[in-house]
KEVOFI-680224 format. One line per field, with one value per atom (N, C-alpha, C): residue number from 1; residue in three letters; atom name; x, y, z. Coordinates in steps of 0.2 Angstrom, whole numbers, plus 5000, padded with zeros to 4 digits. Last residue first. Layout:
<rs>
num [NUM|...]
residuo [ala|...]
atomo [CA|...]
x [X|...]
y [Y|...]
z [Z|...]
</rs>
This chain:
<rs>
num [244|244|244|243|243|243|242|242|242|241|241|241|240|240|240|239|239|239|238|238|238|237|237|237|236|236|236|235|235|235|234|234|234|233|233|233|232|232|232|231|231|231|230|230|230|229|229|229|228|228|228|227|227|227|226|226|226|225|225|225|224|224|224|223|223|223|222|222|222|221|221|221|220|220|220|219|219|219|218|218|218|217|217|217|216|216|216|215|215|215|214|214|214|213|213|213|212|212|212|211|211|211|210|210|210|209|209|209|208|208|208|207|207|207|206|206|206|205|205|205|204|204|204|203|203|203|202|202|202|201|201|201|200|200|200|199|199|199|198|198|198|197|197|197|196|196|196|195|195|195|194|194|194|193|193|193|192|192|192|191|191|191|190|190|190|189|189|189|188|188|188|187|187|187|186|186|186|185|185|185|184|184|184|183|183|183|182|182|182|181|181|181|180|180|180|179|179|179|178|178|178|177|177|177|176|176|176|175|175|175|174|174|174|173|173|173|172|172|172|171|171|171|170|170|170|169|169|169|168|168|168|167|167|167|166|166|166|165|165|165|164|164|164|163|163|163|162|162|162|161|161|161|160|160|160|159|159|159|158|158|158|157|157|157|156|156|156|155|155|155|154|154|154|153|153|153|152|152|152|151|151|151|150|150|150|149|149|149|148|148|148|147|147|147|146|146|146|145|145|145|144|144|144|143|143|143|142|142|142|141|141|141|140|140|140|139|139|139|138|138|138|137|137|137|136|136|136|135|135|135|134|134|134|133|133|133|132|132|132|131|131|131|130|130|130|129|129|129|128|128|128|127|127|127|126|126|126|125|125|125|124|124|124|123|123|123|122|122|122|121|121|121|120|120|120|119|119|119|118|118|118|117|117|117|116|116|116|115|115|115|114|114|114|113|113|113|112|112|112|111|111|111|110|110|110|109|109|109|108|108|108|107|107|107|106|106|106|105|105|105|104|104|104|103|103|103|102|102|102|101|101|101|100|100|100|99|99|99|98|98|98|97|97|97|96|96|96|95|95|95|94|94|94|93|93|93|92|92|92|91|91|91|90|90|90|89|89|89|88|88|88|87|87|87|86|86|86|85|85|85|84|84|84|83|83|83|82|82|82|81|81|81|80|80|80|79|79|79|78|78|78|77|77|77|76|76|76|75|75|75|74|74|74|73|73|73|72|72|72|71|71|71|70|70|70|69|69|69|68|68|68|67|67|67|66|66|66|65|65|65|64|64|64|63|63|63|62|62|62|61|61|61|60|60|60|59|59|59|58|58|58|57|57|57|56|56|56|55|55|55|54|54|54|53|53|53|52|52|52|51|51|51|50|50|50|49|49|49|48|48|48|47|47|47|46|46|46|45|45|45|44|44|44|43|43|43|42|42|42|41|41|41|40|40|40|39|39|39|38|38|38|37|37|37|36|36|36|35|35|35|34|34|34|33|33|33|32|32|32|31|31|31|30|30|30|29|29|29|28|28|28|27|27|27|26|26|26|25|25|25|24|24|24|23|23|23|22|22|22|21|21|21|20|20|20|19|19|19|18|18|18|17|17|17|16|16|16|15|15|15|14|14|14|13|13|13|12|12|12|11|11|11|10|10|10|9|9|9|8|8|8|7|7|7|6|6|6|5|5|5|4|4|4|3|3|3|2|2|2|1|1|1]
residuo [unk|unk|unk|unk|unk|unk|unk|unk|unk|unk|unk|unk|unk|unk|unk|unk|unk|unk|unk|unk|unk|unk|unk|unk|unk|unk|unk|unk|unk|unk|unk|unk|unk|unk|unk|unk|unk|unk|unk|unk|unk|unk|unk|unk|unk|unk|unk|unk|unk|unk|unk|unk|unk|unk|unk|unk|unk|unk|unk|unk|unk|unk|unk|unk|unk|unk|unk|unk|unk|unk|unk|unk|unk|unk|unk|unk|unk|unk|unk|unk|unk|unk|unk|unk|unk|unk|unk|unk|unk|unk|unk|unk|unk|unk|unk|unk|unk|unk|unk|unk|unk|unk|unk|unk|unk|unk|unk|unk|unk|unk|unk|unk|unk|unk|unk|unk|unk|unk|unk|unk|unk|unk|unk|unk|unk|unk|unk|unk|unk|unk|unk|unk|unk|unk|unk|unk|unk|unk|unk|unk|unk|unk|unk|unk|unk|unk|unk|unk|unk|unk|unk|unk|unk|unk|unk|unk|unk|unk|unk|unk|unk|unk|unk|unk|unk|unk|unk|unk|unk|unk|unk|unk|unk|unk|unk|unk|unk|unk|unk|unk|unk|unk|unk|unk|unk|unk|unk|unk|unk|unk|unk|unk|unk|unk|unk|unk|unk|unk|unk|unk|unk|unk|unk|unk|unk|unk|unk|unk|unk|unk|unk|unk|unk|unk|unk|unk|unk|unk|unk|unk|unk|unk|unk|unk|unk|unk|unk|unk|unk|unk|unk|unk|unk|unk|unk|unk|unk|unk|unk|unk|unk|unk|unk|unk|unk|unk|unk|unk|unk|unk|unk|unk|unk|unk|unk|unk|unk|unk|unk|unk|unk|unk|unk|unk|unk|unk|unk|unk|unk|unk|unk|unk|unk|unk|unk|unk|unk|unk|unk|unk|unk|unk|unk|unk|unk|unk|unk|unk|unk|unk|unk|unk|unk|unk|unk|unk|unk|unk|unk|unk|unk|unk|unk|unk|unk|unk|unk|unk|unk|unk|unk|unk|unk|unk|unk|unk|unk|unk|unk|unk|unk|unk|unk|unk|unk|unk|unk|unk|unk|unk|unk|unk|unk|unk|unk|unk|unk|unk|unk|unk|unk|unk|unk|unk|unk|unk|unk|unk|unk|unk|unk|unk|unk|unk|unk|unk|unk|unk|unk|unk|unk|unk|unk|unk|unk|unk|unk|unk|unk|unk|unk|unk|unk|unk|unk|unk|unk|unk|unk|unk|unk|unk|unk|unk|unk|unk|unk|unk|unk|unk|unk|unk|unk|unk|unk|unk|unk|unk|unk|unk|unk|unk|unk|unk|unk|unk|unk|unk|unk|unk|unk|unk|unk|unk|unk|unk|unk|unk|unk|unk|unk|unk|unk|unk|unk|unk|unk|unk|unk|unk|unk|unk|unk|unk|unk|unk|unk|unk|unk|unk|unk|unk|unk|unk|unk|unk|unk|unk|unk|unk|unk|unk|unk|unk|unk|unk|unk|unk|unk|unk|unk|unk|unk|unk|unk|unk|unk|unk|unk|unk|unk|unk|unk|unk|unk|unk|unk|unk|unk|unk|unk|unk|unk|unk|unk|unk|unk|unk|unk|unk|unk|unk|unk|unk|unk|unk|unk|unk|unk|unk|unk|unk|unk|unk|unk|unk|unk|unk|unk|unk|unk|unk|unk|unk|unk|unk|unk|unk|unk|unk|unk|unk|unk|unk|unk|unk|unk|unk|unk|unk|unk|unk|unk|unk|unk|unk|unk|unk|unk|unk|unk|unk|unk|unk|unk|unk|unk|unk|unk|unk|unk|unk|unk|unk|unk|unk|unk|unk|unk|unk|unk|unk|unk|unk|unk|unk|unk|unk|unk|unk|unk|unk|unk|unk|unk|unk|unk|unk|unk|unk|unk|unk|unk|unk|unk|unk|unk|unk|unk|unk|unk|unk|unk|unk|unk|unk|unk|unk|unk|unk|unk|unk|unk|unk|unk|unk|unk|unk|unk|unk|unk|unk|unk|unk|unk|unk|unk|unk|unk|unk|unk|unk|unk|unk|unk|unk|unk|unk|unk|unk|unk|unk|unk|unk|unk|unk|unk|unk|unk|unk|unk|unk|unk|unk|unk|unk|unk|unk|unk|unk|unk|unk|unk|unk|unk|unk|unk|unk|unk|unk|unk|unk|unk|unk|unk|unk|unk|unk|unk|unk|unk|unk|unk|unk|unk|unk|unk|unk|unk|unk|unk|unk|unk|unk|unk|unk|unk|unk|unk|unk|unk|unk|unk|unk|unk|unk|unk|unk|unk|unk|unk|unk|unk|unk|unk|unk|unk|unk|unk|unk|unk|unk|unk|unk|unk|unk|unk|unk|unk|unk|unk|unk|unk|unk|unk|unk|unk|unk|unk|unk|unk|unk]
atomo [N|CA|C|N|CA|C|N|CA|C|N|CA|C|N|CA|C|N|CA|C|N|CA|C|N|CA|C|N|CA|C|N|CA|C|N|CA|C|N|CA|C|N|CA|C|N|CA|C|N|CA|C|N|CA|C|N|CA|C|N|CA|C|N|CA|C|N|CA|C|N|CA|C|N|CA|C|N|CA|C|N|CA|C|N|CA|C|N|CA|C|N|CA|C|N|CA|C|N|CA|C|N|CA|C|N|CA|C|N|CA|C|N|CA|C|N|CA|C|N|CA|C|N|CA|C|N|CA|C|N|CA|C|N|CA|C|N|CA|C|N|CA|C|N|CA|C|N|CA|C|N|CA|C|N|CA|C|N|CA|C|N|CA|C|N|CA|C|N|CA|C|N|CA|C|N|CA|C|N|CA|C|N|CA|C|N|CA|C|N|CA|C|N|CA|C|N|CA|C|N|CA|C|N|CA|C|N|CA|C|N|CA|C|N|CA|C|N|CA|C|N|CA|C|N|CA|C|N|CA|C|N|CA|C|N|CA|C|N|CA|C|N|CA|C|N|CA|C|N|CA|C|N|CA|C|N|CA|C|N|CA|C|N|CA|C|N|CA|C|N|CA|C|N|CA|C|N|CA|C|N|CA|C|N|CA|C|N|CA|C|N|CA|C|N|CA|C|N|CA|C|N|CA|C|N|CA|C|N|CA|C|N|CA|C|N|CA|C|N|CA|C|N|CA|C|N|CA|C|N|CA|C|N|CA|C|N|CA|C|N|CA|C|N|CA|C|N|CA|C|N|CA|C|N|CA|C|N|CA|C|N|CA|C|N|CA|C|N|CA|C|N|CA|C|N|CA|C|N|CA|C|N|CA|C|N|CA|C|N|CA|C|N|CA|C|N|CA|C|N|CA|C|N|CA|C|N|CA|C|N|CA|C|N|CA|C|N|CA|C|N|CA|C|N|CA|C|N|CA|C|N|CA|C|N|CA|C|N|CA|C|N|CA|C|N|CA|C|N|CA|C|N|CA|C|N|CA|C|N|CA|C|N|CA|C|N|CA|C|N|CA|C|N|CA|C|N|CA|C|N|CA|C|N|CA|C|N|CA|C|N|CA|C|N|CA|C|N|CA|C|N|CA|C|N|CA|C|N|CA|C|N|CA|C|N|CA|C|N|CA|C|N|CA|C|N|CA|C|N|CA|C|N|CA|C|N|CA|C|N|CA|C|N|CA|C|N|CA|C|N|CA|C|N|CA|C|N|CA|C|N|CA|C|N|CA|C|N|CA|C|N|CA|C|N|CA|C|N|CA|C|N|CA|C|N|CA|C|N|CA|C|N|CA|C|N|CA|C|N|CA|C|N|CA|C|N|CA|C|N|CA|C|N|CA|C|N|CA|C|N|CA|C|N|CA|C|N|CA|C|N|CA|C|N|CA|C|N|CA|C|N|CA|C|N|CA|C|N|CA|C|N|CA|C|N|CA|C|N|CA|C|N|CA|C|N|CA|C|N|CA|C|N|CA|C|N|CA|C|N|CA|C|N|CA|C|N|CA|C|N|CA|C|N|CA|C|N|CA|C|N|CA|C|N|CA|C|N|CA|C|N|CA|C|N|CA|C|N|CA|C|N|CA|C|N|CA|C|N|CA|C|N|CA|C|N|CA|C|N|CA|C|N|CA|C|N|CA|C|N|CA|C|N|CA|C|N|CA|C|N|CA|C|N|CA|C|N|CA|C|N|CA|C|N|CA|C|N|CA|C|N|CA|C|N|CA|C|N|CA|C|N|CA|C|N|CA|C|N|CA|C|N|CA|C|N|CA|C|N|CA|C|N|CA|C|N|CA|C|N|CA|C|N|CA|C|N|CA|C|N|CA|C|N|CA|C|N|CA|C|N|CA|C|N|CA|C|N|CA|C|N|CA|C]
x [4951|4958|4963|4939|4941|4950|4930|4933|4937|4921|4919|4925|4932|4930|4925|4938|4939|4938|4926|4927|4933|4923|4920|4921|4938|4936|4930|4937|4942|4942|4928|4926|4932|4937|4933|4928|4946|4948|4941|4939|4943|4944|4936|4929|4934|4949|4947|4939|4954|4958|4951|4943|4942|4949|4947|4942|4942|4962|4959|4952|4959|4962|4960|4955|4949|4952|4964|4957|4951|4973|4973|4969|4972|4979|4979|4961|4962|4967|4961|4957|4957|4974|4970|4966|4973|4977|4975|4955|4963|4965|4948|4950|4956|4950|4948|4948|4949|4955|4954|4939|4946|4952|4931|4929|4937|4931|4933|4934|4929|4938|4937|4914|4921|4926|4910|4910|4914|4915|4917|4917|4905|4913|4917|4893|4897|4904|4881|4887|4890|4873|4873|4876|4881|4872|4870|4892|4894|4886|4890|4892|4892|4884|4880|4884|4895|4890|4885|4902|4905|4899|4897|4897|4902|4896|4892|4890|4910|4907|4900|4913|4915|4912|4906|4903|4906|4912|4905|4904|4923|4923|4917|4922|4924|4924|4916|4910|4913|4928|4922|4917|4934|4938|4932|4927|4928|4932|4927|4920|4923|4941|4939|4931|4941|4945|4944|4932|4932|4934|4938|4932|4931|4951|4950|4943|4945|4950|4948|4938|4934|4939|4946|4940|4935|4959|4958|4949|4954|4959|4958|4950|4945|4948|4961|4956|4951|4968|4972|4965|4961|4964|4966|4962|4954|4955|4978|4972|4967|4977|4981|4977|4969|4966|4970|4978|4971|4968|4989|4989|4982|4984|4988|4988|4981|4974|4981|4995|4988|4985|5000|5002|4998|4992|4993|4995|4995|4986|4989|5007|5004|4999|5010|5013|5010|5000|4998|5005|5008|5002|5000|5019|5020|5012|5011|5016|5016|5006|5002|5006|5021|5014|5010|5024|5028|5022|5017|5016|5021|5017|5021|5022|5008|5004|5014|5013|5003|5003|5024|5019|5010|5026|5029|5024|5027|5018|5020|5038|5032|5027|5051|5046|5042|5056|5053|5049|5061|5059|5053|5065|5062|5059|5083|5077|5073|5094|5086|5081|5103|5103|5098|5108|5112|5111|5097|5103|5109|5090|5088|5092|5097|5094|5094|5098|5104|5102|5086|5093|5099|5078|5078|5083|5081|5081|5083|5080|5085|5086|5065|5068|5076|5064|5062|5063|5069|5072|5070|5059|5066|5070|5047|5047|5055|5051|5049|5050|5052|5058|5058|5038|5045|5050|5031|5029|5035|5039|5039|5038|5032|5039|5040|5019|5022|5029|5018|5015|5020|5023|5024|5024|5011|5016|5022|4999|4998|5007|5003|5002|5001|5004|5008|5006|4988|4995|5000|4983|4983|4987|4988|4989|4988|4982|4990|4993|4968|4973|4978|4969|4968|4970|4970|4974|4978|4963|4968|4974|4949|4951|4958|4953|4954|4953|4967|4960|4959|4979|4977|4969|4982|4979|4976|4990|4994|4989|4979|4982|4985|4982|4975|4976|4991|4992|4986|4991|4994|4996|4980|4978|4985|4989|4982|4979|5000|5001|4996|4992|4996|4997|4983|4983|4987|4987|4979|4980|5002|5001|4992|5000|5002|5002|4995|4993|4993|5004|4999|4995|5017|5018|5012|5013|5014|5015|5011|5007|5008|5021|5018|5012|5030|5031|5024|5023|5022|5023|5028|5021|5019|5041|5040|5034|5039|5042|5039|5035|5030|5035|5049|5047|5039|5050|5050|5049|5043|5041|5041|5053|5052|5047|5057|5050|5052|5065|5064|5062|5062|5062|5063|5063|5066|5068|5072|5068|5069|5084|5081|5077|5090|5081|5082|5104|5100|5095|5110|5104|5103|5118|5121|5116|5109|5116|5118|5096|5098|5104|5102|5100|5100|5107|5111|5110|5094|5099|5102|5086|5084|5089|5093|5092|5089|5093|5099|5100|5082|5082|5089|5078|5074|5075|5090|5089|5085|5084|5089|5091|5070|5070|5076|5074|5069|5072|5081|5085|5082|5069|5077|5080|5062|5060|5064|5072|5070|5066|5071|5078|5075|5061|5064|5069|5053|5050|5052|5063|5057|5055|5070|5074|5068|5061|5064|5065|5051|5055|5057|5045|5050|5055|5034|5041|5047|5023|5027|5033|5023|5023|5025|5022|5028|5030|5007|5012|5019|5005|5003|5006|5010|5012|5011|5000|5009|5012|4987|4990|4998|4992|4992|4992|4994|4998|4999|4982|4986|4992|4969|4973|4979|4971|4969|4972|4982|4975|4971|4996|4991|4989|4998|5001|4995|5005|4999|5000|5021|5019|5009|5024|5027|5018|5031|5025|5029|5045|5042|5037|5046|5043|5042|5061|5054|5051|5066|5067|5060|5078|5071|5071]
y [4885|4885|4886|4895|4891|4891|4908|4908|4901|4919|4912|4908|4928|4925|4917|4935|4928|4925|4944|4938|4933|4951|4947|4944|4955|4951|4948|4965|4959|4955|4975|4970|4965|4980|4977|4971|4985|4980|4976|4994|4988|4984|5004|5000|4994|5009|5005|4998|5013|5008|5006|5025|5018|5013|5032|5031|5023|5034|5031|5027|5043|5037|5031|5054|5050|5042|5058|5057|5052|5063|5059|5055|5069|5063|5061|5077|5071|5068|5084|5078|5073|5089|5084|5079|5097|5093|5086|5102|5103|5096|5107|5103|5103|5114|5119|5116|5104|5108|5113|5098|5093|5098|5105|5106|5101|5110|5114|5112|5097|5099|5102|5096|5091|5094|5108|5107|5102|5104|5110|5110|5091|5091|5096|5092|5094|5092|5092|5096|5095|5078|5084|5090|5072|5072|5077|5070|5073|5074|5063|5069|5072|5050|5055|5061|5047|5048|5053|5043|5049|5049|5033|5039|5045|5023|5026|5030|5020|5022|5026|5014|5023|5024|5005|5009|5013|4996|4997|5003|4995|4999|5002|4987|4994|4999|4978|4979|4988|4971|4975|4976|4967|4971|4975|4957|4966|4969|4949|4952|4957|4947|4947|4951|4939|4945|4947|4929|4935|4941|4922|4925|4930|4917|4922|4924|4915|4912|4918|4918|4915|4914|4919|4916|4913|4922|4916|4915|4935|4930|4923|4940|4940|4933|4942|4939|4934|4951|4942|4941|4961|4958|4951|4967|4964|4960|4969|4964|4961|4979|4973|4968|4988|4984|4981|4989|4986|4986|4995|4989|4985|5007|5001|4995|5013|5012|5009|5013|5008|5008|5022|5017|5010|5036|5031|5026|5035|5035|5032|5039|5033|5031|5051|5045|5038|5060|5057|5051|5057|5057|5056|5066|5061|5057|5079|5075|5068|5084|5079|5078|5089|5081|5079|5095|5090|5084|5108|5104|5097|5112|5114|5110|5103|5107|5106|5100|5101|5102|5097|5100|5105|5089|5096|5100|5075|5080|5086|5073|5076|5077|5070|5076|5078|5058|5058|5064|5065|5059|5058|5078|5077|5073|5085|5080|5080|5093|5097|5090|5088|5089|5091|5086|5090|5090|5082|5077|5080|5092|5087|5082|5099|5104|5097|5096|5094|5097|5097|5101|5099|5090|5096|5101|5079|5079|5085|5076|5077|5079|5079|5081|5082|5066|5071|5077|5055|5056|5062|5058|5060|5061|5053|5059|5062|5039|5045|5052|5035|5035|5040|5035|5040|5039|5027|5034|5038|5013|5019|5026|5014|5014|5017|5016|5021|5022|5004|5008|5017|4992|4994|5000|4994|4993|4997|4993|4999|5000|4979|4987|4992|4972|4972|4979|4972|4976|4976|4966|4973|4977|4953|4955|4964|4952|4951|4955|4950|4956|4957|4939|4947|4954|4931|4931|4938|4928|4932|4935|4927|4932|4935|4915|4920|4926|4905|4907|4915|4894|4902|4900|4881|4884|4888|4879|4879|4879|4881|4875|4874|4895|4892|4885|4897|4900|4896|4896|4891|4891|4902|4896|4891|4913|4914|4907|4915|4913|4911|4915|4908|4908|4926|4921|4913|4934|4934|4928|4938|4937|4934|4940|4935|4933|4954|4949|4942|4962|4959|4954|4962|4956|4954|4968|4960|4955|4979|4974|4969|4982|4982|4978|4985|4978|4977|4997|4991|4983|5005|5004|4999|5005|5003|5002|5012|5006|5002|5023|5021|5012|5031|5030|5025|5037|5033|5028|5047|5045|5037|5064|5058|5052|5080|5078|5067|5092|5086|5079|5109|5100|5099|5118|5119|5115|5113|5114|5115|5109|5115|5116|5097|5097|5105|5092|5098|5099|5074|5080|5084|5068|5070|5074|5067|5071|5071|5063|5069|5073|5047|5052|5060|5048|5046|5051|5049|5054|5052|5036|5044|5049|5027|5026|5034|5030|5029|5033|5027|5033|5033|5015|5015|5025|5007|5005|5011|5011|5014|5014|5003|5011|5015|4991|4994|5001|4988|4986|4990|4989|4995|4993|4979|4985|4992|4969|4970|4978|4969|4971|4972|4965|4971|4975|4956|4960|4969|4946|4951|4956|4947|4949|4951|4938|4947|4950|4929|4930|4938|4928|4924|4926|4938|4941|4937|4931|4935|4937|4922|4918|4925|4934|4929|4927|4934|4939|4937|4921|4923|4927|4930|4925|4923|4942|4941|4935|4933|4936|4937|4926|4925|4926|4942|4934|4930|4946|4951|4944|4932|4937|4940|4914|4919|4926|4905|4903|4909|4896|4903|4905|4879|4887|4892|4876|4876|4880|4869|4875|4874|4853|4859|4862|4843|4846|4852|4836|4839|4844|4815|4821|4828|4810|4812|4818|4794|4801|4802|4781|4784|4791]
z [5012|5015|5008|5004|5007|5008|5009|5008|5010|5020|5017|5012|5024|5030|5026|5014|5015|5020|5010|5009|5008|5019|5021|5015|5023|5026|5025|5012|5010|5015|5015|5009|5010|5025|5026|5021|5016|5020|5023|5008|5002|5010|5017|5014|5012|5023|5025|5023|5009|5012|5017|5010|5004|5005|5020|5020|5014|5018|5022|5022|5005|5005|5012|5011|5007|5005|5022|5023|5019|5016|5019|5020|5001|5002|5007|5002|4997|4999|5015|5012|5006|5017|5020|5019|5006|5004|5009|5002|5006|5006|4987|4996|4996|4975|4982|4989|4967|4968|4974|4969|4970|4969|4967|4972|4974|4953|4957|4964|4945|4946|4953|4948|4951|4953|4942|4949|4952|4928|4933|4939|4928|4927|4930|4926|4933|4932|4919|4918|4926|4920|4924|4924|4910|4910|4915|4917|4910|4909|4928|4928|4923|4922|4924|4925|4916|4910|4915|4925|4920|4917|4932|4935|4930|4921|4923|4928|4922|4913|4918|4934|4932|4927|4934|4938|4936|4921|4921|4928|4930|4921|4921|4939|4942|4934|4935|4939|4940|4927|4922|4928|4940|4934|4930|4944|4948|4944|4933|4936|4940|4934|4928|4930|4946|4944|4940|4946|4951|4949|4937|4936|4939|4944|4936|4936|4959|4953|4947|4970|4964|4957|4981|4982|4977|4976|4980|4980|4970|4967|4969|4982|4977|4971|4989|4992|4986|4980|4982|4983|4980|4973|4975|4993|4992|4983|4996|4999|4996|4985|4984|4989|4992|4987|4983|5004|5005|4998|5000|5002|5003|4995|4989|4990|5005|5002|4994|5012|5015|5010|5004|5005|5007|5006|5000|5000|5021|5018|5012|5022|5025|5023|5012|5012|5015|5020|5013|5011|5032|5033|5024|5027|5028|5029|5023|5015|5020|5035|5030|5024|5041|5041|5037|5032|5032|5036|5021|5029|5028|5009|5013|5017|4996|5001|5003|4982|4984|4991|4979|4974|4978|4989|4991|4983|4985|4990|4990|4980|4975|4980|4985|4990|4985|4982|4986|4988|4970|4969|4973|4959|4964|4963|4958|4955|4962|4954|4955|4955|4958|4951|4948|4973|4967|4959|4977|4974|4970|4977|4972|4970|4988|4979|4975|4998|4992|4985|5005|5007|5001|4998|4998|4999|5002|4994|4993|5014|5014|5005|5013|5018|5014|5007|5005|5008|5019|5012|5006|5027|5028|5023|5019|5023|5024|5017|5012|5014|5030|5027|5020|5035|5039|5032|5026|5025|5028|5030|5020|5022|5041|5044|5032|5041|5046|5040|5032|5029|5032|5041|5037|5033|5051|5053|5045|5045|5046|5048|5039|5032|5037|5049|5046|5042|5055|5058|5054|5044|5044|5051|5046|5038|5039|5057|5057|5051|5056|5061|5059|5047|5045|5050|5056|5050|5047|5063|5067|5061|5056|5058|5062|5052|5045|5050|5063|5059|5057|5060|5060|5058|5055|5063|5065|5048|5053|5058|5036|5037|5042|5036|5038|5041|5030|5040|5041|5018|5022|5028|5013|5014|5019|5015|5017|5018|5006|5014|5017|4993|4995|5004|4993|4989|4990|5001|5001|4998|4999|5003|5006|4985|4987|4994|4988|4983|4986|4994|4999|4996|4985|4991|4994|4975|4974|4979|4981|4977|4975|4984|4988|4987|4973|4975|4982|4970|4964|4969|4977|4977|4974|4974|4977|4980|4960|4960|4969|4965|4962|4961|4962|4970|4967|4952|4951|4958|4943|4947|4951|4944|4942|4946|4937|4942|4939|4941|4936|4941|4940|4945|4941|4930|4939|4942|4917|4921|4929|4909|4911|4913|4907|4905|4906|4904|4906|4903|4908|4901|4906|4916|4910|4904|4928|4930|4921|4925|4924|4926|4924|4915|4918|4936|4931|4926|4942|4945|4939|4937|4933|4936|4944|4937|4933|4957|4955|4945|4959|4960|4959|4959|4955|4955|4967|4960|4955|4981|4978|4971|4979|4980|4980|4976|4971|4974|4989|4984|4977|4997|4999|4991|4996|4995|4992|4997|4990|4990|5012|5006|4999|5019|5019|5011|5012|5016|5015|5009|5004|5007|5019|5013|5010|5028|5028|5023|5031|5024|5025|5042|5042|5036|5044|5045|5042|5039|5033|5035|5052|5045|5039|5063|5059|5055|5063|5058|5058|5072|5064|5061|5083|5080|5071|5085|5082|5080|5086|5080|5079|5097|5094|5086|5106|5105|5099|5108|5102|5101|5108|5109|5104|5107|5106|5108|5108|5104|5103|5111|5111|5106|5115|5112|5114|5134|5128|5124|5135|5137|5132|5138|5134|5136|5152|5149|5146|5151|5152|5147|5155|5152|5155|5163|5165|5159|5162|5159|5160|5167|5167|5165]
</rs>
């Protein structure tokens, strides 16, 4: 004779449940982790080479190729809106724990690129560029001294990638090609029409001045946040209607 034992209820709500949820993207590390690292050595290897054998003669040799890794950033939260998103749904997940999970991961994420950019630009510095004056990681050294706000503009740019890779999957998932294709000519249509007025007001001087005269704070931290969090928002309300 064999006695059942009762298994535990799962967990239904609370920071619990979301962790859990966030599982489903931890399960694939190797994407998560390795391919980033694998881009980011690959992608600073490739321009050390060409400028260890040409003397560009310049002071830096400015590369951008750190931008790779922004790239896969987008492919992962894409996908992560478009496939994981119906299939946590399917598990159980509901779309708000979802979205917890999907934005503790970017802000998680987000820290741990922003530290590593930071140190590695750091240690760029002490090697005179890898020994060969390049500069991969310490391009916010262009625009402001402070090592926090360079790391701080690391976390801000990263977020505001991930959160309109988020509201691109969402939009993807919600109305397929058309959607994409309508926030595609909605964002044409609105800059054609805040260039016409700026250029109908003369204020094109006024722009530049005033984007050259804030402070590093405000454009590399501050305004990215700002528009990471509008694109987050817009990306719950729609995958909150949004089907499985």
């Amino acid at each position: 004779m064999t006695t059942a034992i009762p298994l535990p209820a799962p967990v239904t709500t609370g920071s619990a449940r979301v962790l859990s949820v966030a599982r489903l993207q931890l399960v694939s590390w190797p994407l998560f982790v390795a391919w980033p690292v694998g881009l980011l050595i690959t992608s600073a290897l490739i321009p050390w080479v060409i400028f260890s054998l040409v003397d560009t003669g310049a002071e830096y040799n400015v590369t951008g190729s750190i931008l790779s890794v922004y790239g896969f950033v987008v492919a992962f939260y894409i996908l992560a809106m478009t496939q994981m998103f119906s299939f946590a749904l399917r598990l159980g997940s509901t779309r708000s724990h979802y979205m917890q999970s999907m934005v503790a991961i970017a802000v998680a994420q987000s820290a741990v690129f922003a530290i590593a950019f930071q140190l590695l630009s750091v240690l760029e510095a002490a090697t005179g560029g890898w020994g060969v004056d390049m500069r991969m990681f310490g391009i916010l050294r262009f625009v402001t001294d402070s090592s926090v706000v360079q790391f701080l503009g690391f976390f801000a740019t990263m977020l505001l990638i991930v959160a309109l890779s988020m509201l691109t999957g969402a939009i993807q998932h919600r109305w397929r090609t058309t959607g994409l294709l309508t926030a595609a000519a909605s964002v044409v249509v609105i800059g054609g029409l805040a260039a016409i007025l700026v250029t109908w007001t003369r204020s094109w001087s006024s722009l530049w001045s005033w984007i050259v005269d804030a402070s590093p704070t405000t454009t590399l931290v501050v305004l990215p946040l700002l528009v990471a969090a509008v694109c987050v928002g817009a990306t719950w309300q729609v995958a909150r209607s949004a089907a499985p």
